[in-house]
N, C-alpha and C positions, 0 to 999 in steps of 0.2 A: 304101508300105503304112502307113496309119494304124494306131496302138494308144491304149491309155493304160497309162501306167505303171503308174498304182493305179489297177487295174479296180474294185478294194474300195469304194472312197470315192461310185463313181458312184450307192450305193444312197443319198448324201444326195437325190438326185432325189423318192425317198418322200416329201420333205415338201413337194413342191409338191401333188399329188391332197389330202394333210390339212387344208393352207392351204385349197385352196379349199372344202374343207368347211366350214372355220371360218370365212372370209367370207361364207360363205351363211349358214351359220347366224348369223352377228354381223348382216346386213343386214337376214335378218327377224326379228331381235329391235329395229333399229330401226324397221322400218315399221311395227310392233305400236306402238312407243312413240309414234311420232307419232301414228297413230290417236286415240289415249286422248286426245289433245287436242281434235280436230276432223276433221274429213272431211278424208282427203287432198289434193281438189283444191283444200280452203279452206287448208289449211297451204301449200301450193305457192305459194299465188298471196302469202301471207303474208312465205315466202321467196324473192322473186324471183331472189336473189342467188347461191342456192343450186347448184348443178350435181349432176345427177343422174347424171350421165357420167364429171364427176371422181373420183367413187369408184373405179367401176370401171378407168379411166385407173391410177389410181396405183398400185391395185393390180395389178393386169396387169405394170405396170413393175418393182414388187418383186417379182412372182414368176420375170419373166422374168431378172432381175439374180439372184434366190438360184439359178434353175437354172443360168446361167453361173457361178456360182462354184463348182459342185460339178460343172460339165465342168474348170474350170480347176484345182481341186482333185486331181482322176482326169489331170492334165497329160498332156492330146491330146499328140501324138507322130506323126511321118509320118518314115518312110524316106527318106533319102537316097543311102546308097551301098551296093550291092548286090554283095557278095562274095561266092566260093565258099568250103564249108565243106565239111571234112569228119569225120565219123563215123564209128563202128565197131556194128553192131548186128548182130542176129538177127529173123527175121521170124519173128512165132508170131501163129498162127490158132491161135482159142479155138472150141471148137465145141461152143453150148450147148443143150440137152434143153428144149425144150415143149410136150413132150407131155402128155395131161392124168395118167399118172401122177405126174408131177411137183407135183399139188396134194395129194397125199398128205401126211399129216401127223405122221410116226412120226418125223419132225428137225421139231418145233416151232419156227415155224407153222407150217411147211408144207416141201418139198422146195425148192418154186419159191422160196420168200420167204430161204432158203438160200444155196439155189445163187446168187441173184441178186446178194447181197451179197458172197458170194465172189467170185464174178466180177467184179464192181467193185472188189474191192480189188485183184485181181488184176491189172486193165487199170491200177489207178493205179501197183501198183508194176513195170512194164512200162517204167516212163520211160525212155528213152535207147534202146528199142526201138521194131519196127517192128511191130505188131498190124494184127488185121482179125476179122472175127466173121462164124461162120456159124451159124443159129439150124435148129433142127429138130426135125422130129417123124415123121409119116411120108413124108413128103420132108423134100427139105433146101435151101437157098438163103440165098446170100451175102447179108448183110446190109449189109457193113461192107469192102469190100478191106481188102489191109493198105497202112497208113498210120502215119504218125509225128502225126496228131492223132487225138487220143483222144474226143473231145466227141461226135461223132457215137457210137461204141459205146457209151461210158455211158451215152448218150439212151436208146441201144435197149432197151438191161439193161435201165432202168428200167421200160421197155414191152412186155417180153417176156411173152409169158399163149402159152395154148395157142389161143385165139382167133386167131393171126396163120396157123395153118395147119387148113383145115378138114378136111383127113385125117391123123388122126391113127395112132398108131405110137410104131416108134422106130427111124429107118432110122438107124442107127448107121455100115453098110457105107455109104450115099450120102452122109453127110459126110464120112468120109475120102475117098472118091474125088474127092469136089467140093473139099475141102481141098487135094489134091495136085493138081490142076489151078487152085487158082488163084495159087500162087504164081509169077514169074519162070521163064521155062524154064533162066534160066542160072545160078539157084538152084540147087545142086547138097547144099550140105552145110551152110547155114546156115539153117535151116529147122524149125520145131516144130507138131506140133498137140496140144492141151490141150484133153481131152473131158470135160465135165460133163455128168454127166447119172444113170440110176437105173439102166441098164443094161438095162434090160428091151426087147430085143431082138427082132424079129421077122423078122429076115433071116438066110440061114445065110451070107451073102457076107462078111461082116464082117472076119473075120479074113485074107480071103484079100485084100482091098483093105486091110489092113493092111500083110501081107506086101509087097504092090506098093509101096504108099505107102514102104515101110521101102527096099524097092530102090531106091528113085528119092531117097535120101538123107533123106525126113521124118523126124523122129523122134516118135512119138508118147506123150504122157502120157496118161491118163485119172485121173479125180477121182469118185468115187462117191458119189450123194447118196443116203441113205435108210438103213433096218436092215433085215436079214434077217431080218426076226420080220416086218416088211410093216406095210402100213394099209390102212383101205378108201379110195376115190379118192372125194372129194365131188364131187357136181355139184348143177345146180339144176335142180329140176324145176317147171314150173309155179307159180315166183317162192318156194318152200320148196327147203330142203338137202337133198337125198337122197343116195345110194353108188351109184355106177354099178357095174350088173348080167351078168350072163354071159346067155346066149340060155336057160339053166334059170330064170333069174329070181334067182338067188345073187349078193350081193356080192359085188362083183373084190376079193383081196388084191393090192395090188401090193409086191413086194419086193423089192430091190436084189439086183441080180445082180454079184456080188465076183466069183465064177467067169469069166464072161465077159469083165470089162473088166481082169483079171489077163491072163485069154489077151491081150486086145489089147494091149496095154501090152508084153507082152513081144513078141511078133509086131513091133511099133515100136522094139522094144528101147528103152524109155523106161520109164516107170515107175507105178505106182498108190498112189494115194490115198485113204483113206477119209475125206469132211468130217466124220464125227461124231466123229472124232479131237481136232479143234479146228481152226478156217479159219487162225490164222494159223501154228501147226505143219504146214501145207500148204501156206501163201506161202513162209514161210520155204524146204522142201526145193525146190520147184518153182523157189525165185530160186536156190538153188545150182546144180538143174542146168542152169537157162538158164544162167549165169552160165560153168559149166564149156565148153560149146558154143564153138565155136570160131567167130568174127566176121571178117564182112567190110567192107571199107573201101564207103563210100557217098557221094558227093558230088553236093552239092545246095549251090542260093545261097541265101543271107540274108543279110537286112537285117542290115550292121555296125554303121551310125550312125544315129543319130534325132535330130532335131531336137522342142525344146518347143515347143509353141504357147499356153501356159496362160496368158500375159501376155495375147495379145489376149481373151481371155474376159475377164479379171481387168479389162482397162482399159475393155472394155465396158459390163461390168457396173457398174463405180462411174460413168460416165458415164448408165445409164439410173438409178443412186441418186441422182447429182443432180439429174436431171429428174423424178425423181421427188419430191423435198424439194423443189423449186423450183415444180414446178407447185401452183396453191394448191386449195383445193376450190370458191372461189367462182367463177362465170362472169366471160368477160372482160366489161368493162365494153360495149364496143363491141355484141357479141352478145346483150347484154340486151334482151328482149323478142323473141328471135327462136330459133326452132328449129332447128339446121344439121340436124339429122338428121329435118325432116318433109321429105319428099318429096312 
């Protein structure tokens, strides 16, 4: 398994795309200057000596020697010996609301711009657990199984709009069901699900796939985003902001429904949250009661030992700086008067 150590350092790479800007731009501020002398093809012939190739040569070689030293910097790394390991964790499915109530705007900016950052800090501070992400609105579908790499959920958070489901809703009842089906059948009692969302419900199944979900050992939390006092939901119409409208032609209020996701939560015998409380007084309680859940042992293998590889970069690279310092800008002598590159 290749890594690098310091994945941090690999953004020295930024400065090779700059460079080449700057040698462009440095190149036609010389050919502007030779101009002002004379016709290019008259200064050419003037410089026979000159190489119009070497430039670009030695440049190429220091840019290829600075991006090896900032792979060898980021000190590449490959696996050698592959041990088992073992763990103790909990699996929790997060199951997050986007639905277009969610662009409601009475938790400035908005619900979704909210809930979304909640739930990223949530997945980060998850570490040493086992996550998975189900996203929904009027259906529901796994995004994410549960996993011990997290890269892929946070992708999603960050791409989550009500656009990823074109019927909308808020099947609240088909996430839990879908939640409790994708966990391990031999999952029994180490197992969570943690529902974001506004609450605004249009299924009466809800609680009763709770209850199920509760018998089959899930534990369920919910997190409610919004106020009870409501907003109007923006949409866009014909490239201006309008409020989406009822079949009378009236503004929808949408408004967090506490009532409901209290029923669920306890139906889960877990617990409720309101985000306008403050997100991280709802990391906080939510890590005690992961924390309290009782864990199972896991084993899986990883990479024990790594070997550096940063030296062959490092020697490579000072090997293309001396050829690069070594090779001159004038053409070799031999090749004068002749073109290697007309064809």
């Amino acid at each position: 398994m290749l890594r690098f150590e310091y994945s941090e350092h690999l953004y020295a790479l930024l400065a090779v795309p700059l460079l080449l800007v700057f040698f462009g731009l440095a190149w036609r501020a010389r050919r502007q200057a030779i101009r002002r002398f004379g016709d290019s093809r008259l200064m050419a012939q003037l410089m026979p000596q000159v190489s119009r190739y070497r430039y670009f040569l030695k440049f190429a070689l220091l840019l290829l020697a600075l991006a090896l030293l900032a792979i060898a910097w980021a000190n590449p790394q490959y696996g050698v010996r592959l041990a088992k390991a073992e763990a103790k964790s909990v699996d929790i499915m997060i199951a997050f609301d986007i639905s277009q109530s969610m662009l409601a705007e009475d938790l400035p900016p908005s619900r979704l711009v909210r809930a979304r950052r909640f739930a990223q800090n949530l997945v980060e501070n998850l570490k040493g657990e086992r996550a998975g992400l189900i996203l929904f609105a009027g259906s529901a579908f796994v995004q994410s199984p549960v996993t011990i790499d997290f890269s892929a959920i946070l992708q999603a958070l960050r791409s989550a709009s009500p656009s990823m489901i074109p019927n909308q809703g808020t099947a609240i009842g088909e996430a839990i069901g879908l939640a409790a089906e994708s966990f391990e059948q031999n999952n029994k009692n180490h197992k969570a699900l943690i529902i974001i969302t506004d609450g605004e419900n249009h299924e009466e199944d809800a609680l009763a796939q709770a209850r199920a979900a509760r018998a089959d050992g899930l534990l369920i939390f919910t997190v409610g985003v919004g106020t009870e006092e409501g907003s109007f939901i923006p949409v866009e119409e014909n490239g201006r902001q309008a409020y989406k409208r009822d079949n009378a032609g009236q503004p929808v209020v949408s408004r967090l429904n506490e009532g409901m996701l209290r029923e669920i939560a306890q139906a889960g015998e877990g617990a409720y949250f309101n985000l306008s409380t403050g997100s991280g007084q709802v990391l906080d309680a939510l890590g005690e009661a992961i924390g309290r859940m009782e864990k199972r042992a896991l084993e899986h293998q990883a990479f024990s030992e790594y070997n550096s590889y940063f030296q062959w970069f490092t020697g490579l690279a000072a090997l293309l700086l001396l050829l690069e310092f070594l090779l001159p800008y004038r053409s070799s002598r031999r090749l004068t008067g002749k073109d290697i590159f007309d064809v």
